[in-house]
N, C-alpha and C positions, 0 to 999 in steps of 0.2 A: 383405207380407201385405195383403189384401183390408180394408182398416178395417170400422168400422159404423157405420150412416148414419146420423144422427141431424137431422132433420128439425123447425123452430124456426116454431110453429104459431101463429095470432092473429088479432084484429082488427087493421083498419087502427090505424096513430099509437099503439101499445103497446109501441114501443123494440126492436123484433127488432132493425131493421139494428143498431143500435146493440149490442144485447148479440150481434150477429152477430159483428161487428168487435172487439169485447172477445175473442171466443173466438178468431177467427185469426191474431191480433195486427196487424193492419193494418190499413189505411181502404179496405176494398173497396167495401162497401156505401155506396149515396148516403143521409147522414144529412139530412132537413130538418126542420122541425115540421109541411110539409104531410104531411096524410094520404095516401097510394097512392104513395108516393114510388118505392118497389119493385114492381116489375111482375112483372120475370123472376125464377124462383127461379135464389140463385145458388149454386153449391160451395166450399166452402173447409176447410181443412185444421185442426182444433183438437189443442194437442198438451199434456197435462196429466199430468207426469212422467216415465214412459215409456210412457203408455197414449195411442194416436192414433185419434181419428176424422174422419170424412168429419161435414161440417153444414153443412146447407143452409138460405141464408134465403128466404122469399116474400114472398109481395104481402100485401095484409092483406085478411081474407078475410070476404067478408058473400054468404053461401048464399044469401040471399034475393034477391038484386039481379039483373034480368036485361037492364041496360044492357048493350050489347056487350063492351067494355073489360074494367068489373069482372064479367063470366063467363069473358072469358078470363084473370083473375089466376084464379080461383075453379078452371077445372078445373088450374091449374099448382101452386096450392095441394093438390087431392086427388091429383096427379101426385108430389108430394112425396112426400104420405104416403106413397100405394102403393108410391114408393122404400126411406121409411126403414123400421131395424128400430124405432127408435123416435121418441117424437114428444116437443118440449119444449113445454106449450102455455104459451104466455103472453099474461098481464093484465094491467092497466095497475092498482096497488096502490092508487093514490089513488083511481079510481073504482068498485072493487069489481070482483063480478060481475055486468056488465049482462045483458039481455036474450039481445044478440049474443052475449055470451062463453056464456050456456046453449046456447043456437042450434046453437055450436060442437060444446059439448061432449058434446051425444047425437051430432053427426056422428063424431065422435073414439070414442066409444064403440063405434060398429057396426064399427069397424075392427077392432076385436079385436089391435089393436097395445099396447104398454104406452104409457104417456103418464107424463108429470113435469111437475106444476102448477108454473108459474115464475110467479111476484108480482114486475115490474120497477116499478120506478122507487121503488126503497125507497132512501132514501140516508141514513138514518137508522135509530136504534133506536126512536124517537118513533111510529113510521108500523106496527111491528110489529103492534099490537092490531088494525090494520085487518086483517091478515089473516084472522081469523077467517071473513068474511065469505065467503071463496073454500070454504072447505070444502063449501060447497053442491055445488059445481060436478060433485063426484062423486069427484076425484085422488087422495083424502087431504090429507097435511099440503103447502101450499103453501110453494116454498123463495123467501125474498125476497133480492132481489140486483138491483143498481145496475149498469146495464151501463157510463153515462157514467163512475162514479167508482171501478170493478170490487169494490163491496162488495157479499160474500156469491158473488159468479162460483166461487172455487174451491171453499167447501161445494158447491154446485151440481153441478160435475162431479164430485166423490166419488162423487154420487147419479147421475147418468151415466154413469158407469163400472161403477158395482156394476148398472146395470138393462140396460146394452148387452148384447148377444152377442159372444164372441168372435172376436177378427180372426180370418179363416182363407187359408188360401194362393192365390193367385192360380191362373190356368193357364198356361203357357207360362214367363210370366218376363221378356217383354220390356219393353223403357221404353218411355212413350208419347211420343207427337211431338204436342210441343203448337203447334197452329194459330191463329193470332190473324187472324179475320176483316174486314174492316176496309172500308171504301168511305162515300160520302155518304150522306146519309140516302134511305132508299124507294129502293133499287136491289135490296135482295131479297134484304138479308142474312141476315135471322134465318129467310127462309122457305129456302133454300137452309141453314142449320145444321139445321134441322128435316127436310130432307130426306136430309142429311147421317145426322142421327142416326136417321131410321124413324121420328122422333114427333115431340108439339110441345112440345119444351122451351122452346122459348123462345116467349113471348108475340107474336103478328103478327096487324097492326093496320092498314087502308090509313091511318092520320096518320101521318106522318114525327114522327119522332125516336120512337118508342113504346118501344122498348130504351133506356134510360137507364145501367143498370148497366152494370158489363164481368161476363158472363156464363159461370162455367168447367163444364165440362160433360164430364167421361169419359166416353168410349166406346169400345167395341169394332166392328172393322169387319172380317169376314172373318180374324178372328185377329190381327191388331193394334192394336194399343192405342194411343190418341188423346185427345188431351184440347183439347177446342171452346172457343177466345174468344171468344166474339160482344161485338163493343163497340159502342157507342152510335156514332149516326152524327157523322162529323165535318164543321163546318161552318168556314169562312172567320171568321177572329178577328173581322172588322169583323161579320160577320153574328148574332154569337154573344150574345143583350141576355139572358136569363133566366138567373139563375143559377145550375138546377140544366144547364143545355145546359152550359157554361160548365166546371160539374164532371165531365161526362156526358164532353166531350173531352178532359181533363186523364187522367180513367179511360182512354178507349181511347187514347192516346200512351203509358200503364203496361204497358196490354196488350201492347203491342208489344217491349215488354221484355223480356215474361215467357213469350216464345214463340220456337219454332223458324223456325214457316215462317208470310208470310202472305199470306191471299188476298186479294187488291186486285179486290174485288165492282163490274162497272160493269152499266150498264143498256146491254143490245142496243138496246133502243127508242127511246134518247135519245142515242146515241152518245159520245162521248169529249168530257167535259168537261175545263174549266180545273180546276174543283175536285178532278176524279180525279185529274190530274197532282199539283195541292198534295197530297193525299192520298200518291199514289206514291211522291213525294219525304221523305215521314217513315219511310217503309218504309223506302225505298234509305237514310237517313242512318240510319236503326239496324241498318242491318247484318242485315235477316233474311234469310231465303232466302224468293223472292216466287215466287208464282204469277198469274198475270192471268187474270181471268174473268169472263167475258162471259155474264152471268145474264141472261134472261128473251128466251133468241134463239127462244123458241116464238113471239115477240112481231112478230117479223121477218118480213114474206110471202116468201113461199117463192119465191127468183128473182128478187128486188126488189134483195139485198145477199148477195153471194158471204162467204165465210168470210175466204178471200184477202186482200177488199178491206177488212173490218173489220184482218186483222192489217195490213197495211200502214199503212192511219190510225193504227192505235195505235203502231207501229213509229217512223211519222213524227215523232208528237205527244210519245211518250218516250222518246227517242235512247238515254237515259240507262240504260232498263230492259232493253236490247237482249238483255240474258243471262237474262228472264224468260221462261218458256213460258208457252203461251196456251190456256184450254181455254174450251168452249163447254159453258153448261147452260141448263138450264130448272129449276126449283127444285120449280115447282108439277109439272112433270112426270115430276122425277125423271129427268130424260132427261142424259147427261153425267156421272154420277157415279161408274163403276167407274174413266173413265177421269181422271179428276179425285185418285181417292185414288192411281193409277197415279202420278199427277205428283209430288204429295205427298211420296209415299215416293222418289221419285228424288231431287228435291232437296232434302229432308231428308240422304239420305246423301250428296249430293254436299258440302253444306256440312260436314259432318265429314273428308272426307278429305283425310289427308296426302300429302304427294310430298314425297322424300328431296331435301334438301338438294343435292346434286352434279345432279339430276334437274335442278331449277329453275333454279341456275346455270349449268348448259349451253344451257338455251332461255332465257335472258335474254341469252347472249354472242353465240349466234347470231344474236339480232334486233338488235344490236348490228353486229353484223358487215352484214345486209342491209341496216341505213339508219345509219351510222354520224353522229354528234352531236360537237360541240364545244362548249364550255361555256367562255367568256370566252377563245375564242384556245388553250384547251386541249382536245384529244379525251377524251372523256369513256370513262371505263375502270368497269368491275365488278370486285372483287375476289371478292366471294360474296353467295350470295344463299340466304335460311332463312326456311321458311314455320313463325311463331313463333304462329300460333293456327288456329284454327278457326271456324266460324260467326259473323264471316264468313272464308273465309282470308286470311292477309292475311301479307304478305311481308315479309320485313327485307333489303334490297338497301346491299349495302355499295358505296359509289364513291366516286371520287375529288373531283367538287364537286356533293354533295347539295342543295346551296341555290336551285340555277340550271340544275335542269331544269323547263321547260315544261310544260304540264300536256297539252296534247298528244302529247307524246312518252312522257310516262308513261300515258297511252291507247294510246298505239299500245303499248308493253311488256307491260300488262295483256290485251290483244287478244292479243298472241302469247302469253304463259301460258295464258288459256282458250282460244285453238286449240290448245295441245297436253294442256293437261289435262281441260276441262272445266271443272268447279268449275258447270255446270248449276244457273242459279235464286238463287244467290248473288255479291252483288257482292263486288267483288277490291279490297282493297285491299295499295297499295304504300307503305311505310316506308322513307326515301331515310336514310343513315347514313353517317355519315364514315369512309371506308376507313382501317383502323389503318395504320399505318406498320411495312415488313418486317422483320423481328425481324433483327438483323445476325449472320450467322453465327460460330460462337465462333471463335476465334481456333487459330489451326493450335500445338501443341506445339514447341518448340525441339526439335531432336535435340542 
């Protein structure tokens, strides 16, 4: 079912992330005491009984500002609303209703959306009386509730729940394939998710690191269904001195978890850095299924750098990624994209499929058989071989001395499985097992 959106509304430094993170049960949101800590609004999942919805946090919002930066939290704030069916707004209880919070809340009114006056930072029954003070604001009765200490959160969604719409049915039925985006900072990740989605969800900024959160973001794309990680850019540990960077990378190494497939974003202009490869190399050890791409090749003169020659440097530079496809975009031009979700959807399904047991023990005996191996003075035998997972596949190879195969040769094995199966965009791993010992046949009857 289609949840409903509910949408966590405010000035800056008024404990959204915080009562965000109270509501999804996790630490998505980056908590600090600075103000604007939240830039991108982000999605997450609240689940309170058997009643589910979609809630999303923002930036903290001041209408009046028309510094670059905070206009771009400001229209991803009114992007919000226009999302949600409804809106929670929240105050910060100890200082009342400021100026900003009125500011707000005639913009909140012209929406003609329902709203739910939330009073955080009450950790106490002492701090009650102050509420009176919000009723101005226009909500009715404000509901107070401690995101840090979760006092007063579940009254809260009673009132949530009784004021949402009800879930309704999706169309189609399909699961979505969740994408985790991923590459260094200012290569053109969030402007290529925003081209991805048709809009600008996500906040983009020429300062590098401007995405701090990890960003989830459902979409629909030509009938299937998608759900966008945009993560903060990842920098080199040594380089990494400000503490919310520091959290910002910890977040997108989560992200990567919590996803299917991911796009490993490089810069055409700047060619193939060391740090993309560090970068690659967190993909390839978490096992997703990868895509390589080569964003901002508008960037490129036309005839200066063949396509060929960029895949080959890249081919050179990550040996290791040899089983990734390579697409080429432009972000700002939206140039690249059908063929891009094309890719997507292949190795998405490629990382799910199976091959029958007997299938993969016969293409492992035969690679066997063209470069035969000895292993301490003994030839090295297969008994069977069982593909025991998925995303990534990954094989359970019975033999006779698991300990003291080479890591080459188990390269060259893994090369002959995706020559005969594929497995496109997902690395292969092999699980070497000590061959059982053959069961001795029962013993024949006396006559």
């Amino acid at each position: 079912m289609l949840r409903p959106v509910i949408a966590i509304v405010g000035r800056p430094n008024v404990g959204k992330s915080t009562l965000f993170n109270r509501l999804v049960g996790r630490r998505q949101a980056l908590v600090r005491d600075t103000p604007g800590v939240t830039r991108d609004r982000l999605y997450g999942q609240v689940q309170f009984e058997r009643w589910q919805a979609t809630v999303i946090d923002t930036g903290g919002f001041d209408p009046g500002s028309t510094e670059p930066l905070v206009e771009g939290v400001r229209r991803q704030v009114l992007a919000a609303v226009e999302d949600a069916d409804l809106i929670a707004f929240v105050v910060d209880a100890r200082e009342g209703a400021t100026a900003l919070d009125q500011e707000i809340a005639r913009l909140l009114r012209k929406t003609n959306k329902p709203v739910v006056l939330v009073a955080s930072k009450v950790d106490d029954r002492g701090q009650e009386p102050a509420l009176a003070d919000l009723y101005r604001l226009g909500f009715g009765e404000p509901l107070g509730v401690s995101g840090e200490h979760g006092r007063g959160v579940a009254e809260m969604l009673e009132v949530l729940r009784e004021r949402a719409p009800s879930p309704t049915a999706p169309p189609g039925g399909k699961r979505p394939v969740a994408i985790a985006v991923i590459g260094r900072p200012n290569v053109g990740k969030s402007s290529l998710v925003n081209a991805m989605l048709g809009t600008e969800r996500v906040l983009v900024h020429e300062a590098p690191g401007t995405t701090r959160d990890a960003v989830d973001t459902p979409f629909v794309y030509e009938g299937r269904p998608y759900v966008l990680v945009d993560t903060a850019g990842i920098r080199r540990k040594g380089k990494v001195t400000e503490a919310l960077e520091k959290l910002a990378v910890v977040m997108a190494l989560k992200s990567l978890e919590r996803s299917q497939v991911a796009l490993l974003v490089m810069d055409a202009s700047e060619g193939l850095t060391a740090q993309d490869a560090h970068i690659a190399g967190y993909a390839h050890e978490a096992g997703r299924a990868i895509v390589l791409v080569v964003n901002k090749w508008d960037l490129v003169p036309r005839g200066m750098v063949r396509k060929a020659e960029v895949v080959e440097q890249v081919r050179d530079r990550l040996p290791f990624l040899d089983y990734a496809p390579m697409c080429f975009t432009s972000a700002t031009r939206g140039e690249g994209l059908r063929e891009l979700f094309e890719t997507i959807d292949r190795v998405a399904a490629e990382a799910q499929r199976r091959v029958p047991a007997e299938e993969v023990t016969a293409v492992l005996r035969q690679a066997l058989d063209r470069r035969p191996l000895s292993v301490a003075g003994l030839p090295l035998t297969i008994q069977s071989a069982n593909q025991v997972s998925v995303g990534p596949p990954t094989i359970a190879v019975r033999v006779n001395r698991p300990d003291e195969i080479h890591f080459s040769y188990e390269r060259y094995l893994a090369k002959s499985l995706r020559h005969a199966f594929g497995w496109e965009g997902s690395p292969l791993r092999l699980s070497f097992r000590r061959a059982g010992r053959a069961r001795p046949s029962a013993p024949k009857a006396r006559r």
